[in-house]
N, C-alpha and C positions, 0 to 999 in steps of 0.2 A: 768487494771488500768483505773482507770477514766478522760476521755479527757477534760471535761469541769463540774466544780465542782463551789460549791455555795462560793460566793465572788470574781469570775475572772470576768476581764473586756474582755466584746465580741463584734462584730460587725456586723452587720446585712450583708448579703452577697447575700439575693435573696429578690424577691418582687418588688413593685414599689418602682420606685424614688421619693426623696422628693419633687421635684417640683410638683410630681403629688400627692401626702397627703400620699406615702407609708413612710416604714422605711429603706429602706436598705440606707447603711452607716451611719446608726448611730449607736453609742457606748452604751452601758451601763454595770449596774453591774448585776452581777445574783444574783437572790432575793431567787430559789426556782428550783430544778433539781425532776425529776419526772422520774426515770429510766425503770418504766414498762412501757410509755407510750411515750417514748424519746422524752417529751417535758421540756422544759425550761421558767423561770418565769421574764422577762429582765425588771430591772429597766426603766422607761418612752418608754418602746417599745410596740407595739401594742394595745394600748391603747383602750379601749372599752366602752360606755355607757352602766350602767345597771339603769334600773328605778324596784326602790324596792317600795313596800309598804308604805302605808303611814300610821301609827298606834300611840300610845300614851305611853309613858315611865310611873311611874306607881305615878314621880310628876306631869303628867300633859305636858309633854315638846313633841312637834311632832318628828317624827323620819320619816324616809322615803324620800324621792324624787329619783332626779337623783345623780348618783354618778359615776366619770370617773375614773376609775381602768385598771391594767396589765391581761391583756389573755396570757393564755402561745403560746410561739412559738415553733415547729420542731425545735430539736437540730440539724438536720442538714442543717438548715438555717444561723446560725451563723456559726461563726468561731472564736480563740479564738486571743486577741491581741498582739503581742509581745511589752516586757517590752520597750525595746532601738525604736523600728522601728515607733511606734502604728500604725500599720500594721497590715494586717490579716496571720496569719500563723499555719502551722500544729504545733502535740504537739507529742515528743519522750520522750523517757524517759533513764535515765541512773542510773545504780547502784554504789552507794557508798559505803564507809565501814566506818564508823563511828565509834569513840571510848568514850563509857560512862559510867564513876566508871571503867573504866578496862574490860569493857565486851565490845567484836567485835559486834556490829551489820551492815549489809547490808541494804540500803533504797534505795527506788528505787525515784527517781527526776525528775520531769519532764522539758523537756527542749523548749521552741522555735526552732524548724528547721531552718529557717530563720537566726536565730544570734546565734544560741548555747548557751543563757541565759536562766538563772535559771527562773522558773518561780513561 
């Protein structure tokens, strides 16, 4: 099961400090998981300059300069937040038995360690 999946809020957990222009302790959303490469795409985190080209759209309009965009981060640079604490906390999981139209099914739930809430 997947520990950290797109739309969870995470918190940055290694790197520099903000005082010094790092990101660790900041929060964001996950925009974007990349599982063969276990990286992660965090809303306003690791922020990066790219200077693109500078060319002509085909009214005449310039396109191109500089543009600040997300670099993805090592998943295991975050950690994922708990809902009650926002906190940083491991992620369990437990199995339920759910009943729909009359049919049993099992689901498996992922939990905060930390509080034992749902996540």
């Amino acid at each position: 099961m997947a520990s950290i999946k797109k739309g969870d809020t995470v918190i940055v957990i290694t790197g520099r400090k903000q005082d010094k222009g790092g990101d660790k302790g900041k929060t964001g959303l996950v925009l974007n998981v990349d599982r063969e490469k276990n990286r992660i795409l965090v809303e306003g985190i690791n922020m990066v300059t790219k200077h693109t080209r500078v060319g002509q759209t085909d009214r005449g309009g310039k396109t191109g300069g500089i543009e600040v965009a997300e670099a993805p981060i090592h998943i295991s640079n975050v950690a994922l937040v708990d809902p009650s604490t926002k906190k940083a906390t491991r992620i369990g999981a437990r199995l339920e038995t759910k009943t729909v139209d009359g049919v049993k099914k099992t689901v498996r739930v992922r939990v905060a360690k930390k509080s034992g809430k749902d996540i």
